[in-house]
C-alpha positions in Angstrom: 0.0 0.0 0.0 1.4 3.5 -1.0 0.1 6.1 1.9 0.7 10.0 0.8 0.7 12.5 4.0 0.2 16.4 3.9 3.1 17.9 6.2 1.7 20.6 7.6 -1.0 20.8 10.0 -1.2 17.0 9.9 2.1 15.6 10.6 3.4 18.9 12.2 1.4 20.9 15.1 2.6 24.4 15.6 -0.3 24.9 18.2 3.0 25.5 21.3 4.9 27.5 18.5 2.5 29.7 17.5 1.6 30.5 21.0 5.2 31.2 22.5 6.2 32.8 19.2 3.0 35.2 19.8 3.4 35.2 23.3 7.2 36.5 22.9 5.8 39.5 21.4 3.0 40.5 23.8 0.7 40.1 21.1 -1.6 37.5 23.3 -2.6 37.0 27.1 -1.5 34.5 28.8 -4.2 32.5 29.6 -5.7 32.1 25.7 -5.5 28.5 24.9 -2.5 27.1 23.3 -3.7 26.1 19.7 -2.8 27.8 16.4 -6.4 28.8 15.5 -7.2 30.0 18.5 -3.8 32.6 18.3 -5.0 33.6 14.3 -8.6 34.2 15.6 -7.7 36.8 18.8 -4.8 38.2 16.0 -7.0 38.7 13.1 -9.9 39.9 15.1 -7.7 42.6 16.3 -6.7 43.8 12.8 -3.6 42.0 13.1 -3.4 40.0 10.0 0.0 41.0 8.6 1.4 40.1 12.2 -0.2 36.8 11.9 1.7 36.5 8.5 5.1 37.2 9.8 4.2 34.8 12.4 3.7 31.9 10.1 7.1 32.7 8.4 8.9 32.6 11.6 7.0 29.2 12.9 7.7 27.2 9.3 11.1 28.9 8.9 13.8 30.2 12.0 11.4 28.6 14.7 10.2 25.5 13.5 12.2 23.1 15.8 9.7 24.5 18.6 6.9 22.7 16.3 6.1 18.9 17.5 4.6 16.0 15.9 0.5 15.3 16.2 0.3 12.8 19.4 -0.2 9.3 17.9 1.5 9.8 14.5 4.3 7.9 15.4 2.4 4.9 16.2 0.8 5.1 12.9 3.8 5.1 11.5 4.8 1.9 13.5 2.1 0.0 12.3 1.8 1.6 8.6 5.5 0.1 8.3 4.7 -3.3 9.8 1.9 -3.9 7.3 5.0 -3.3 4.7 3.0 0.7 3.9 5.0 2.6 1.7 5.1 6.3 3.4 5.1 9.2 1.5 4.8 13.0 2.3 3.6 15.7 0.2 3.5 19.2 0.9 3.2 22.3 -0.5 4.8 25.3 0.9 5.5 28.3 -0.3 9.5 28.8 -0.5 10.0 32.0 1.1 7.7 33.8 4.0 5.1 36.1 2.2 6.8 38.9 4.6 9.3 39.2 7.2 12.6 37.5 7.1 13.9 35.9 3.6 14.4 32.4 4.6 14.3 29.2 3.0 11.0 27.4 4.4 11.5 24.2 2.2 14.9 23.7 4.0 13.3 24.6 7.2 11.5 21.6 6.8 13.9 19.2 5.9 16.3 19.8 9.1 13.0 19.6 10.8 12.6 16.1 9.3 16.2 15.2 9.4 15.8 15.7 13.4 12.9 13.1 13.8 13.7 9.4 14.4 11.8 7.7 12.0 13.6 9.6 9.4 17.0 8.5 10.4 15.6 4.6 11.0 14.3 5.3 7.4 10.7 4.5 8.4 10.1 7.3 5.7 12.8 8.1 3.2 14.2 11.5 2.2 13.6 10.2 -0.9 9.9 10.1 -0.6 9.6 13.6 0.6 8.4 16.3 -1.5 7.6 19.9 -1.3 5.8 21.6 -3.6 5.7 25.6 -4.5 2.3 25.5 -5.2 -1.0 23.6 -4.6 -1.4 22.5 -8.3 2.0 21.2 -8.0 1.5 19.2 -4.7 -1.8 17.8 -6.6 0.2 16.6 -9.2 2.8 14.8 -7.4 0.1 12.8 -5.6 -1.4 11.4 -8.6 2.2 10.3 -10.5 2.8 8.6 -7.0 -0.3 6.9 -7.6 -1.2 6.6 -4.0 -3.8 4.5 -2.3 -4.9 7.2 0.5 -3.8 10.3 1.3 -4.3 12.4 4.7 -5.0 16.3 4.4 -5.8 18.8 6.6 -7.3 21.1 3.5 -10.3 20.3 2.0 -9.3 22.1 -0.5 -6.9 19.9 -2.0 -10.0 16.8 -2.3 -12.0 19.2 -3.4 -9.5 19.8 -6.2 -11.1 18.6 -10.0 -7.5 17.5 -10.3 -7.0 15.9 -7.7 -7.1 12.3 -8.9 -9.7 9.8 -7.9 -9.8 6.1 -7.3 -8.0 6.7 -3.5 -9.1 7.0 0.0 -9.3 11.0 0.6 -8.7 11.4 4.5 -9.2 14.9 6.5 -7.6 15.2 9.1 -9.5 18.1 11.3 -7.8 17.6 14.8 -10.2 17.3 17.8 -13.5 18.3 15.6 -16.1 15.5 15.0 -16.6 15.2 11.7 -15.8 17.2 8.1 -17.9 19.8 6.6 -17.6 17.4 3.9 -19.7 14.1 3.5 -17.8 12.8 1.5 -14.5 12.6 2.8 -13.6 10.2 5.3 -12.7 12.0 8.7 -10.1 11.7 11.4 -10.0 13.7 14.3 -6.6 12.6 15.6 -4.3 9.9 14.3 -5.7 7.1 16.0 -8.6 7.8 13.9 -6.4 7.5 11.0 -4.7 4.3 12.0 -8.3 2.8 12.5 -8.9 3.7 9.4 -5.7 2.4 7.7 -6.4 -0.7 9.3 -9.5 -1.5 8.0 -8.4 -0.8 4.2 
């Protein structure tokens, strides 16, 4: 079985990052929760948008070892690779932040990954890593992989008309109970996704 992952915002939570890197500047009290959307909503509801947007260049770029992997994942991983799963992540990201500092987010994310242990045991190979510039791109990739499910966190991407059919479209919408789409398959954490894995 080929399994294709989204990087961002499904393998990688930035909930603590965005919070400390928001924290760090005042811009938040200290008692709002500690989850990414909840950090954008109090921003943006303050007119703070292009604050928010230096803050996402600084959590995928200079800051991203402060971003942690979704609890479970790496039991997924465990078992995806004992069932002899081919791994495979595809991301798109944009190269550079869209303002702020001029760094090189696609690298960013590849010491990120060359950090974790189940890329140095090879659980998932450099190899099968991609990012892509651009959403089109990412979409792409995923159908010349020719993948049997992939796990998203934007419903954008299934929503796609390119986005290829014949595979198991999984959204991953951490702690909510189910997508605004019927017709995806939803997982709410990554034991959801293993279950569903599992039964494939």
């Amino acid at each position: 079985m080929r399994v294709g992952l989204d990087f961002d915002n499904t393998i990688v939570c930035y909930d603590e990052a965005f919070h400390q890197l928001a924290m760090e500047s005042g811009a938040i009290p200290a008692d709002l929760p500690r989850v990414k959307e909840k950090v954008k909503a109090y921003l943006q509801q303050r007119g703070r948008n292009d604050f928010w947007t230096e803050l996402q260049g600084l959590a995928y770029g200079p800051r991203m070892e402060s971003a942690a992997t979704f609890p479970g994942f790496e039991n997924f991983l465990n078992i995806a690779k004992q069932h002899q799963a081919e791994i495979f992540i595809v991301s798109h990201r944009s190269p550079k932040p869209y303002s702020g500092l001029d760094y090189d987010l696609h690298a960013a994310a590849k010491a990120w990954l060359h950090n974790r242990p189940w890329i140095s045991s090879q659980q998932i190979s450099m190899q099968n890593v991609y990012f892509e510039a651009t959403k089109k791109e990412k979409i792409q990739r995923i159908a010349d992989l020719k993948l049997d499910f992939f796990v998203d966190d934007l419903v954008e991407i299934f929503k796609d008309a390119d986005f290829p059919q014949g595979l198991r479209k999984i959204h991953f919408r951490p702690g909510a109970e189910s997508s605004p789409e019927p017709n995806l398959i939803h997982a709410k954490n990554w034991d959801d996704v293993l279950r569903i894995f599992k039964s494939l």
